[in-house]
Residue frames relative to the residue before (quaternion, step in Angstrom):
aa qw qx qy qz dx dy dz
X 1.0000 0.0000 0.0000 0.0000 0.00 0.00 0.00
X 0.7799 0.4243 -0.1890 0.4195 3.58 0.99 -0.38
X 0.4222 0.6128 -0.3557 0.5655 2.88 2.11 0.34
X 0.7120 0.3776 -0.2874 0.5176 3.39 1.04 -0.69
X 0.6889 0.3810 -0.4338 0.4382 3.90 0.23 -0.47
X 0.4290 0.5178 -0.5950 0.4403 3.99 1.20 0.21
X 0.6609 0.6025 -0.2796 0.3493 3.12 0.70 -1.46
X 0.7122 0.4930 -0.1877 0.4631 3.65 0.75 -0.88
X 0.9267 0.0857 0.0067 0.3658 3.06 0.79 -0.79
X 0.6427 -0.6036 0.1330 0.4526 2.69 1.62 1.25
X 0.1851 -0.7345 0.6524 0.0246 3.71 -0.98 0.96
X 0.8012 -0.1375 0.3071 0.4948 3.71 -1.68 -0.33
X 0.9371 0.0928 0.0825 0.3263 2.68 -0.35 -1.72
X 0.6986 0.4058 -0.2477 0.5347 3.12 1.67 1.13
X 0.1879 0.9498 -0.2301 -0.0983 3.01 1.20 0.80
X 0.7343 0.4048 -0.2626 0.4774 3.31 1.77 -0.30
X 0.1979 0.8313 -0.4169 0.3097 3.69 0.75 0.63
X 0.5729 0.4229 -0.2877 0.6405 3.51 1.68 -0.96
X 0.6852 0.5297 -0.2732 0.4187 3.28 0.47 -0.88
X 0.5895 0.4018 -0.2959 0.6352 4.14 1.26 -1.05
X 0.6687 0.5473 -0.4027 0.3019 3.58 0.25 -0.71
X 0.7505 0.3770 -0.1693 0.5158 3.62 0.70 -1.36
X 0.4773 0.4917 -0.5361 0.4930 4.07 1.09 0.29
X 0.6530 0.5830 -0.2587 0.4085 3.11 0.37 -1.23
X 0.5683 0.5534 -0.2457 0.5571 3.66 0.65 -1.06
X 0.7680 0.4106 -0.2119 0.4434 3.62 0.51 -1.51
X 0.5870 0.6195 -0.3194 0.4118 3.68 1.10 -0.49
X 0.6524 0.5527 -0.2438 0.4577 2.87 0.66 -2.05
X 0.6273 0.6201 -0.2969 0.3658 3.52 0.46 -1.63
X 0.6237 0.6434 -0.2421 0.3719 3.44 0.58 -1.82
X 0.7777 0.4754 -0.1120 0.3959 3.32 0.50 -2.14
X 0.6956 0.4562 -0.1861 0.5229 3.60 1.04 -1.42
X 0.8693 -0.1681 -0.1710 0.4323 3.53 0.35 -0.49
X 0.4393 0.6834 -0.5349 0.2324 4.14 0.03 0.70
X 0.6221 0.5242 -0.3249 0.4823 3.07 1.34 -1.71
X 0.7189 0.3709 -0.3769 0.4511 3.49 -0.21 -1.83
X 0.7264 0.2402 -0.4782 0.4312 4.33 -0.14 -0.86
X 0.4416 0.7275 -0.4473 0.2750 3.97 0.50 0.85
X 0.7025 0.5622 0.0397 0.4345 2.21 1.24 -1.92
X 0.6993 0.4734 -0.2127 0.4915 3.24 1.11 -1.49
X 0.7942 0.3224 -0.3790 0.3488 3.99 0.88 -0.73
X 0.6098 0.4887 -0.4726 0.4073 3.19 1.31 0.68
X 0.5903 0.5642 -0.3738 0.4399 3.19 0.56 0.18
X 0.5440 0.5090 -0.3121 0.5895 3.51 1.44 -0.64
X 0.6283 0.4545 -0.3169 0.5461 3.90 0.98 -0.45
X 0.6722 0.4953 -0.3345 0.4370 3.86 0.79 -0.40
X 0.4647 0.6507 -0.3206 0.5078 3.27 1.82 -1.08
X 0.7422 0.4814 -0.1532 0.4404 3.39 0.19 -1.67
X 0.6689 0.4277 -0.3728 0.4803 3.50 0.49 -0.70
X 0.7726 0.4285 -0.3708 0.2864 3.66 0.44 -1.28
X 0.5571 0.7011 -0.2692 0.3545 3.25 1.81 -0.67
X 0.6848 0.4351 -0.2089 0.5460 3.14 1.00 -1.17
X 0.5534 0.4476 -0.4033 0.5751 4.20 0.91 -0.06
X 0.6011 0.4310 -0.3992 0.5418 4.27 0.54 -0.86
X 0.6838 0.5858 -0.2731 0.3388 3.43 0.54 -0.79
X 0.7266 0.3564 -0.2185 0.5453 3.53 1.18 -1.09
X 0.5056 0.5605 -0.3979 0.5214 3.57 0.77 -0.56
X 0.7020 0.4846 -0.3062 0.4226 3.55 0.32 -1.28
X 0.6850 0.4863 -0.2646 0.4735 4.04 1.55 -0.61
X 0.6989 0.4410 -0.3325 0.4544 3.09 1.04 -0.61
X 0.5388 0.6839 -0.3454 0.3502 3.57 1.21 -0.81
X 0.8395 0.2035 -0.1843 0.4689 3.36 1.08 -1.08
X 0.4328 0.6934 -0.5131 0.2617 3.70 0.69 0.73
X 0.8736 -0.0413 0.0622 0.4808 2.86 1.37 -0.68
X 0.3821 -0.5198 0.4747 0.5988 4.19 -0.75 0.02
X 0.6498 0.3447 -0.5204 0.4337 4.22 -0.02 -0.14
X 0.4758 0.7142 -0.3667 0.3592 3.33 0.64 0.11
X 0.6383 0.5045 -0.2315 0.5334 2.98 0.98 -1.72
X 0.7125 0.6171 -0.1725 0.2861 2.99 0.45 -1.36
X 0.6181 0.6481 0.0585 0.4411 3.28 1.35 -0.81
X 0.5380 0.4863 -0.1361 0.6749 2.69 2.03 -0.75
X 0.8392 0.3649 -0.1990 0.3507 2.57 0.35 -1.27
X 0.4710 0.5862 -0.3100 0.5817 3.52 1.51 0.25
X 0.6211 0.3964 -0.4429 0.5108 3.75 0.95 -1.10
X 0.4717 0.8076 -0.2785 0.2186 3.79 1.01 -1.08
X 0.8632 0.2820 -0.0153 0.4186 2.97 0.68 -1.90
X 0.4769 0.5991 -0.4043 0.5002 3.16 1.97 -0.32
X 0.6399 0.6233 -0.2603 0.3665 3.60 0.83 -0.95
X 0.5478 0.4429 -0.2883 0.6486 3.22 1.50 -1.04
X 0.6498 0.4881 -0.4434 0.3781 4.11 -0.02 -0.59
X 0.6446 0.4616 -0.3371 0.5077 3.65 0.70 -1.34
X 0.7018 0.3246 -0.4793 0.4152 3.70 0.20 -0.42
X 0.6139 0.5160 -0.4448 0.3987 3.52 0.38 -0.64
X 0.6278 0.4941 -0.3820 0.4645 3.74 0.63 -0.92
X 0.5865 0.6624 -0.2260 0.4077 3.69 0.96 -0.71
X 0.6487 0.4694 -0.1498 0.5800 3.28 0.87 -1.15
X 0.5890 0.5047 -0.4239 0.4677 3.81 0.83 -1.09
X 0.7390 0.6022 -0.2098 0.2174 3.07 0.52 -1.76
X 0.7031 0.4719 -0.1237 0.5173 3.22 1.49 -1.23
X 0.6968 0.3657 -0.3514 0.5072 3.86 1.21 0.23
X 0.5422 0.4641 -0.4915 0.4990 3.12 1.47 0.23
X 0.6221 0.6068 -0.2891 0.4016 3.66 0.68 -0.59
X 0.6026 0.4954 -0.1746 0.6007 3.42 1.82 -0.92
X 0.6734 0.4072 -0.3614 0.5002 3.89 0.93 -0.54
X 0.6376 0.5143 -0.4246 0.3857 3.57 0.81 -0.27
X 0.4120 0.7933 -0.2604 0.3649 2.97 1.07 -0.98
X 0.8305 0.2482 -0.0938 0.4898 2.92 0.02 -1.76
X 0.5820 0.3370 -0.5389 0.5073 3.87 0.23 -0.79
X 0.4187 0.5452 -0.5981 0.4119 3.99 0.11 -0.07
X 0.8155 0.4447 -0.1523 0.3375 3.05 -0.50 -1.67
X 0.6366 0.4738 -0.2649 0.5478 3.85 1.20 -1.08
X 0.6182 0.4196 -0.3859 0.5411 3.95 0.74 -0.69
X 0.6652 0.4551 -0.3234 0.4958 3.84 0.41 -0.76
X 0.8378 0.0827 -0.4415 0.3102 3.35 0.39 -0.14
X 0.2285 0.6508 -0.6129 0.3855 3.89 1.31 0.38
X 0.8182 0.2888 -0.3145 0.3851 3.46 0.05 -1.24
X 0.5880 0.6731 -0.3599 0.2678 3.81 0.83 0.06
X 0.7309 0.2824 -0.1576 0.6010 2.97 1.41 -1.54
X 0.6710 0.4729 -0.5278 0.2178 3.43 0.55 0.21
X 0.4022 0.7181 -0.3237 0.4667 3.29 1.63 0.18
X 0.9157 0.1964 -0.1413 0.3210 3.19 0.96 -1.31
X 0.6418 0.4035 -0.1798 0.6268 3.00 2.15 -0.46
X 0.6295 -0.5741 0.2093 0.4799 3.50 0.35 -1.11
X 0.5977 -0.6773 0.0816 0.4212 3.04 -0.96 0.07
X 0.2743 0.7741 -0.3431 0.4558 3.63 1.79 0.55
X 0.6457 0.4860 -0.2099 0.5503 3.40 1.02 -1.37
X 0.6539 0.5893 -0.2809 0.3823 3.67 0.71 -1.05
X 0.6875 0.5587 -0.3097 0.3455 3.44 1.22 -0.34
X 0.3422 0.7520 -0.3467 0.4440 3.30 1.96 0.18
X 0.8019 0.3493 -0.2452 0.4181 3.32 0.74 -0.65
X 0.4619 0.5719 -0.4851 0.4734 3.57 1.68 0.79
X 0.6352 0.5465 -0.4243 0.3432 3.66 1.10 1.16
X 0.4775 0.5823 -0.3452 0.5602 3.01 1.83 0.11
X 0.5834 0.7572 -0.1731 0.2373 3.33 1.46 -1.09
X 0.7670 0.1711 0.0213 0.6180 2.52 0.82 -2.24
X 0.4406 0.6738 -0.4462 0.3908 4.07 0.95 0.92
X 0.6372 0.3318 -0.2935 0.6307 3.28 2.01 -0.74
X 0.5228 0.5778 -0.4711 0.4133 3.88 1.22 0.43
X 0.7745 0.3759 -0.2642 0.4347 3.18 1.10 -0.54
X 0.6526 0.4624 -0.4085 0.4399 3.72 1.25 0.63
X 0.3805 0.5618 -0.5223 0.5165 3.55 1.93 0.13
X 0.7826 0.4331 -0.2205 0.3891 3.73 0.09 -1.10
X 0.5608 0.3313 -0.5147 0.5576 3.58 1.23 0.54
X 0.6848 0.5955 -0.3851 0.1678 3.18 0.58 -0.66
X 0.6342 0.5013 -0.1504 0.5691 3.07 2.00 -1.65
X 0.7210 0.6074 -0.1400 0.3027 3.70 0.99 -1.22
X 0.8236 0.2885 0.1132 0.4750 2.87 0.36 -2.05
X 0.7645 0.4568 -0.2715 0.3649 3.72 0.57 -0.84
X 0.5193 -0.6975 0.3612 0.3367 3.82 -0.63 0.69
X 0.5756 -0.6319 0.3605 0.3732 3.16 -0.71 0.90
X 0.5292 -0.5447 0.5365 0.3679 3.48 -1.60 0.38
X 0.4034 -0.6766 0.5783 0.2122 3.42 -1.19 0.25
């Protein structure tokens, strides 16, 4: 037993082993059980949400034909806001990057050269090519 709490907690001629031992521990721990109980109580909240939206639609649908109708209006608005979303977020993502591509042209050509510096015209021109779907190429929202 006192072979192991050296071992744990660190001896002469081992002093950081307590110290490797309980990261590890903290990692493992992390990986095996936060993410997945992360993962799982959001997803049990998406569950719950989509249910409880199938569910109202499904009430309003059958009270009435303005009903129906209604839906199908709450529908397609629902289906616009996400689309407007998505735009919104690849424009936000194309700036971004030509950001990130101009920041690093002007980095490495400062620090390496000016050959190296041309690496960072792929972050650049990656958020050029999702402004121009966004503004160009993609169908318009309705």
């Amino acid at each position: 037993m006192s072979h192991l709490i050296t071992i744990l907690f660190g001896a002469p001629d081992m002093p950081e082993i307590g110290l490797w031992l309980f990261l590890s521990v903290a990692s493992v721990s992390l990986f095996a059980v936060f993410i997945p109980l992360v993962t799982w109580i959001g997803s049990r909240q998406k569950e719950r949400e989509a249910f409880y939206k199938a569910d109202t639609i499904r009430r309003i649908a059958e009270a009435s034909s303005d009903g129906a109708k209604a839906t199908i209006d709450l529908l397609r608005e629902e289906n616009r806001m996400t689309l407007i979303k998505i735009r919104e977020g690849l424009k936000i993502s194309g700036v971004i990057c030509i950001g990130v591509g101009i920041g690093l042209v002007a980095f490495l050509s400062r620090l390496v050269s000016p050959t190296v510096a041309l690496c960072g015209l792929i972050p650049g021109l990656i958020g050029l090519a999702m402004l121009v779907y966004v503004y160009f190429m993609a169908a318009p929202v309705e």
